[in-house]
Structure formats: structure tokens, C-alpha cells
Backbone bond lengths (Angstrom), bond angles and torsions (degrees), N, CA, C in turn:
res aa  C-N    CA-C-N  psi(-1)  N-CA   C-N-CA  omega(-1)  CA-C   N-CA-C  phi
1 X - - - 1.438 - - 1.529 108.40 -
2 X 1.652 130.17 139.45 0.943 124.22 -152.68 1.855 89.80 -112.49
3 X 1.252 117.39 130.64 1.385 125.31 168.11 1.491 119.76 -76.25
4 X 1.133 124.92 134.03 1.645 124.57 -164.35 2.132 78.39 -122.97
5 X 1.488 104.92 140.33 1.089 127.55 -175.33 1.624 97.00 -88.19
6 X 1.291 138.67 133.08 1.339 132.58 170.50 1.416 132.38 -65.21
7 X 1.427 104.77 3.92 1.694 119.86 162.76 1.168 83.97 -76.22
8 X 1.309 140.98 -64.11 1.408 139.27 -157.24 1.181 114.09 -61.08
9 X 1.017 149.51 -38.91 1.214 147.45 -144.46 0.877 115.54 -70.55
10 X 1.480 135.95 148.99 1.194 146.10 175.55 1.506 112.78 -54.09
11 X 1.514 129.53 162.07 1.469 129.16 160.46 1.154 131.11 -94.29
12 X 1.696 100.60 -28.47 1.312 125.80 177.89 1.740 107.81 -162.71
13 X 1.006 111.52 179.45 1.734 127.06 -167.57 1.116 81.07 -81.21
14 X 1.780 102.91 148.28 1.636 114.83 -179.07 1.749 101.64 -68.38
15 X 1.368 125.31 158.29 0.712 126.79 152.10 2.138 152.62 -52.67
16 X 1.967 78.30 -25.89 1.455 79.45 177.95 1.428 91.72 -154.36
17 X 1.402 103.24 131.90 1.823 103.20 -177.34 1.465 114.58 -68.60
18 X 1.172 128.18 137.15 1.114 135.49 174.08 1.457 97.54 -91.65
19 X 1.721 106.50 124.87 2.075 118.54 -164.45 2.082 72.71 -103.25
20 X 1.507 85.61 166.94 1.364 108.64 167.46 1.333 119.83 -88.68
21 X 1.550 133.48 133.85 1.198 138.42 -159.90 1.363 87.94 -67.43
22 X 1.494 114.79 157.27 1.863 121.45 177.25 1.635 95.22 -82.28
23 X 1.035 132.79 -14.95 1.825 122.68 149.30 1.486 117.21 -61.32
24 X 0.818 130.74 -41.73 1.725 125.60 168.64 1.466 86.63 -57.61
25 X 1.279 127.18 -87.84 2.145 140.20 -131.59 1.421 64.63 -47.77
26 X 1.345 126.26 -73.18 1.654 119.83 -157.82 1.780 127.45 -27.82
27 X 1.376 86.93 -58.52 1.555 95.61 170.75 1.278 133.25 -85.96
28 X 1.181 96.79 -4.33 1.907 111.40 168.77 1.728 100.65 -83.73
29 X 1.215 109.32 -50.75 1.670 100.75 -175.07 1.532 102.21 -59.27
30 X 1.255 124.36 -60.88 1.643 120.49 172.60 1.523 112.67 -27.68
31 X 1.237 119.43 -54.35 1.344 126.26 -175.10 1.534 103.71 -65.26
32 X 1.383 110.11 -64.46 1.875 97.21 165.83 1.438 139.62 -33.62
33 X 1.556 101.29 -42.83 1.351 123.65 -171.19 1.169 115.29 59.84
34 X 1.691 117.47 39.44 1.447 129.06 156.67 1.553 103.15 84.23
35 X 1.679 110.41 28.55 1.339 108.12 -177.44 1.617 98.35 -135.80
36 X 1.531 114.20 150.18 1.299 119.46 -164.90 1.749 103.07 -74.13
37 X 1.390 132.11 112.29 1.518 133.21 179.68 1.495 95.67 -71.63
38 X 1.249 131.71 58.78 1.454 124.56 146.57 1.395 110.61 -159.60
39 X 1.477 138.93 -28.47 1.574 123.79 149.60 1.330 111.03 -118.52
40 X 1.716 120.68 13.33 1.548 108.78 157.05 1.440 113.66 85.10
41 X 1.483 131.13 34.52 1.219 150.13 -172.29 1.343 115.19 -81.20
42 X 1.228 146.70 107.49 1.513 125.32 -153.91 1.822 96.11 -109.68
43 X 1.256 106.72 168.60 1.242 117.75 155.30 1.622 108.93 95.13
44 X 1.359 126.97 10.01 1.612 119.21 -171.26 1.527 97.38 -101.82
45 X 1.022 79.22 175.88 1.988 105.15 -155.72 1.723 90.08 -92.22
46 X 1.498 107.15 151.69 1.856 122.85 155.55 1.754 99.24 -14.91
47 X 1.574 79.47 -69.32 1.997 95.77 -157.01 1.477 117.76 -57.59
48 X 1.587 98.50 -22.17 1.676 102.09 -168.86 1.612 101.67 -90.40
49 X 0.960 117.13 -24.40 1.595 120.29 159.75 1.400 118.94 -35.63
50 X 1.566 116.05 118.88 1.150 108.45 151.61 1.962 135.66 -84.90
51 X 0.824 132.73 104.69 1.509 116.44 176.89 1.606 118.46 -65.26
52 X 1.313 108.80 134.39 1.909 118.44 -178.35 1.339 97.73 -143.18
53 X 1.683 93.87 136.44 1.227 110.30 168.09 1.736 104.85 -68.86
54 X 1.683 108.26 139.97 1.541 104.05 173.27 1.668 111.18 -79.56
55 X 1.417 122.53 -33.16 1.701 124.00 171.75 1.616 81.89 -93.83
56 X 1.030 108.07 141.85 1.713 105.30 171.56 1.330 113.54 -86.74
57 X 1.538 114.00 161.44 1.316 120.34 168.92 1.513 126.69 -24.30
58 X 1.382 100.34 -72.60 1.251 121.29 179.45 1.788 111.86 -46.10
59 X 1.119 118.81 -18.78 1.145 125.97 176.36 1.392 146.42 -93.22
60 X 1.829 89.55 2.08 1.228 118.67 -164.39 1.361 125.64 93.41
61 X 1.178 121.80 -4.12 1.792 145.69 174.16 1.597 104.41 -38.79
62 X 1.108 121.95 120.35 1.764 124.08 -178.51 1.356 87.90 -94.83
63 X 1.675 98.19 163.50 1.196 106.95 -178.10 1.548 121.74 -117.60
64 X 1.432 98.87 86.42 1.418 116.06 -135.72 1.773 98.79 -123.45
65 X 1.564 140.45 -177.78 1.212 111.40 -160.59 1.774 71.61 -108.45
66 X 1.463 129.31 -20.24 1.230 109.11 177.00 1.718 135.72 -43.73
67 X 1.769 91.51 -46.31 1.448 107.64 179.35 1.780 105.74 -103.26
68 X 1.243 113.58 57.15 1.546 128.32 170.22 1.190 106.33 -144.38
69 X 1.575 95.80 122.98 1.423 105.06 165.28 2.004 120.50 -129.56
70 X 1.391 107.56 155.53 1.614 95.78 -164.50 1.366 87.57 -109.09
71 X 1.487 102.52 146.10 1.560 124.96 -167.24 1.457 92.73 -142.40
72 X 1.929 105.89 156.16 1.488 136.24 138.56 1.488 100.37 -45.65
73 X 1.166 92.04 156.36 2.032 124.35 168.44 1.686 91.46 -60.24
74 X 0.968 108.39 -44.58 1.580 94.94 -143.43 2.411 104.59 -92.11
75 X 1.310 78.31 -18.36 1.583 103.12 -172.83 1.991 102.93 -83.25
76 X 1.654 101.99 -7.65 1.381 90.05 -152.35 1.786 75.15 -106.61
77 X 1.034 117.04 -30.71 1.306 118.94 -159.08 1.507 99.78 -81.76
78 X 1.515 127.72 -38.19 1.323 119.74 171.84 1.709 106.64 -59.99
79 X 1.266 110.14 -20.79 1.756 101.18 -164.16 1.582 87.27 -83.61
80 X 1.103 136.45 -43.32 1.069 121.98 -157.41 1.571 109.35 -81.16
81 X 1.358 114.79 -42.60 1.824 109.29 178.54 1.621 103.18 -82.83
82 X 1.179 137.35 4.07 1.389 106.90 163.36 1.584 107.27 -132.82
83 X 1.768 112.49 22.29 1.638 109.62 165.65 1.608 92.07 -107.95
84 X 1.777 87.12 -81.96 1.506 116.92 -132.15 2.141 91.83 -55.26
85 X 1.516 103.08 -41.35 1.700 97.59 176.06 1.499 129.57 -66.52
86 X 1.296 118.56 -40.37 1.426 114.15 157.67 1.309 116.81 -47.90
87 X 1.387 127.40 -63.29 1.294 134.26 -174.94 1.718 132.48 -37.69
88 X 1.480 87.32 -49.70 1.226 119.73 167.92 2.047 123.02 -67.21
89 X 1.307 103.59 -43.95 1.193 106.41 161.81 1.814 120.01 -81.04
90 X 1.610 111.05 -22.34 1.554 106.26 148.34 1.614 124.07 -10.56
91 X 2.059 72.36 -81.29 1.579 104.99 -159.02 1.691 116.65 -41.33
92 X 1.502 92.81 -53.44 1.471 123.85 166.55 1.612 96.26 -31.35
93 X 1.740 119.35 -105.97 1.420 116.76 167.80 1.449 123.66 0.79
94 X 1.314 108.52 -76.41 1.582 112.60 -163.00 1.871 107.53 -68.72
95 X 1.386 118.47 -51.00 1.378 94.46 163.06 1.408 144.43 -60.26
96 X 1.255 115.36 -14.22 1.872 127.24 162.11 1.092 105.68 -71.90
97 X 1.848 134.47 -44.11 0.743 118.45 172.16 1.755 133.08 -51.79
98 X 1.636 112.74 -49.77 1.341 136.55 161.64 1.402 128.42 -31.96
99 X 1.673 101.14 -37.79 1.565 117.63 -176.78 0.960 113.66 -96.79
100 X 1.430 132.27 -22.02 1.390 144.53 161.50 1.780 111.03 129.03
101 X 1.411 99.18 0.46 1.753 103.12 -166.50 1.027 134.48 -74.19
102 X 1.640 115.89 2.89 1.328 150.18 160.97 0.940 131.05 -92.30
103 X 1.174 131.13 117.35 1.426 162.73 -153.30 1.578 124.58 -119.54
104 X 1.082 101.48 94.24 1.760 93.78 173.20 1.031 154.40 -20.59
105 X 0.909 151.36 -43.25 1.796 169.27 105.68 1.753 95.14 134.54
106 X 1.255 116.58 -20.03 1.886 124.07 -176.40 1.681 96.44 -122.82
107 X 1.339 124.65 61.37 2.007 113.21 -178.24 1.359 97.04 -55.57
108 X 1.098 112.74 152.86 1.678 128.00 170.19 2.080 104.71 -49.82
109 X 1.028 116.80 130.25 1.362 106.52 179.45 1.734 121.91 -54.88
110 X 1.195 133.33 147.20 1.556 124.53 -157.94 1.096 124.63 60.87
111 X 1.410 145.18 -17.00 1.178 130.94 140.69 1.616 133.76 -29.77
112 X 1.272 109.63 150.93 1.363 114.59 172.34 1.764 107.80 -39.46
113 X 1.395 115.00 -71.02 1.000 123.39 -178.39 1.777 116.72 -36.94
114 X 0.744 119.73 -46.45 1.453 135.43 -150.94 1.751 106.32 -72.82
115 X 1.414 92.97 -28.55 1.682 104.89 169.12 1.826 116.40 77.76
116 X 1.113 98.88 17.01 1.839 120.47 148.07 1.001 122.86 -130.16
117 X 1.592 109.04 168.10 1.385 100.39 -162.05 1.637 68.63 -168.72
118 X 1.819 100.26 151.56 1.525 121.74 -164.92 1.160 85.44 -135.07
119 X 1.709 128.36 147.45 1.280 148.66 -154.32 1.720 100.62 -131.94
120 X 1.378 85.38 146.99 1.678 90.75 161.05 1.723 121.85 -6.38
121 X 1.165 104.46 -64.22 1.922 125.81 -143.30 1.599 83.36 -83.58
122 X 1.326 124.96 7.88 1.730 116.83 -162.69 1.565 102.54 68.32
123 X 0.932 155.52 -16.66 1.481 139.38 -170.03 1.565 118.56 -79.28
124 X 1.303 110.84 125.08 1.268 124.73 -154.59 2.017 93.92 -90.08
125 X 1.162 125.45 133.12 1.508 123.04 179.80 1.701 100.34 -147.34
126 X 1.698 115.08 162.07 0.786 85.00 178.71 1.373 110.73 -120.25
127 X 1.648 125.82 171.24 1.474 121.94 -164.54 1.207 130.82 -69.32
């Protein structure tokens, strides 16, 4: 699993997916040999191939034949709703958090945020 540093992180989902040139899918299926590189499914066609970025897009993932891999329908869709989307909405999180752009919605009670404030005498008022 590849760690993204929270300077790095994304702010938001890229705007426009970068697809894999049909020279990569090409040489990635060769490299497969028409078999799914994650449970080993043999026998599917160019077309039935899916191509996935292995760091995902959103993550900064080039679209390169290194970080391409050819998958089943069904193998591509588990990678993507229980990696590449959590991960990605992580990234999201932890850099707002880092930059300051996150905001609590629950502040710790007595905090500035929280919008009371308790005095000397114990008496709780609010700000």
C-alpha cells in the first residue's frame, strides 16, 4: 500500500481522469496473457479487460504501463470500492485536515470553538 504524505494530498478528486493510452491496455494484456493479474482468470478478450490504475488516479497514479494493471469486471470493481475510494477520500480528509480546512462540527466542550467559556468563579456563560 502506497503512503501519500499530507503535503501531498490531494484537495479534491482530479478533475479529469487520465484513461490509459491503447499502447499501454496493449502491452498490459500481453503481459497478462489474457488472464486477470489479481485472481488469475484465463481466457478474456482485449475488450473484456478492464484497465486500473495500481496507485489510483486520484492519487497521483500516471498512466503508465508500470502502474496498469488488467483485471475481470468483477475483480476491478471490488478494487476500486474497497481500495482505490476509501483511500482516495482519506487523502482528501487528512490534507484539509493538515491545512487547517477542517472544522469540527463536535469542538471539544470549553474550547474556543465550542462557543462557551467558564470563568474563574466556575460559572459557565456563553461567549
Amino acid at each position: 500500500m502506497t503512503r501519500i504524505r499530507p503535503s501531498e494530498a490531494p484537495t479534491q478528486p482530479p478533475k479529469r481522469r487520465r484513461e490509459f493510452p491503447a499502447s499501454v491496455k496493449r502491452a498490459a494484456y500481453e503481459r497478462s496473457r489474457g488472464r486477470c493479474e489479481a485472481c488469475d482468470v484465463g481466457g478474456l478478450a482485449f475488450n473484456a479487460m478492464q484497465y486500473d490504475h495500481v496507485l489510483a488516479d486520484g492519487l497521483g497514479g500516471e498512466p503508465t504501463l508500470e502502474n496498469c494493471e488488467a483485471l475481470c469486471g468483477p475483480c476491478h470493481q471490488a478494487k476500486t470500492s474497497t481500495r482505490d475510494v476509501p483511500m482516495i477520500a482519506k487523502a482528501i480528509r487528512t490534507g484539509k485536515k493538515w491545512r487547517g480546512e477542517k472544522v469540527s462540527r463536535n469542538p471539544m466542550p470549553g474550547s474556543r470553538r465550542s462557543g462557551w467559556k467558564k470563568g474563574f468563579d466556575g460559572k459557565v456563560t456563553k461567549r
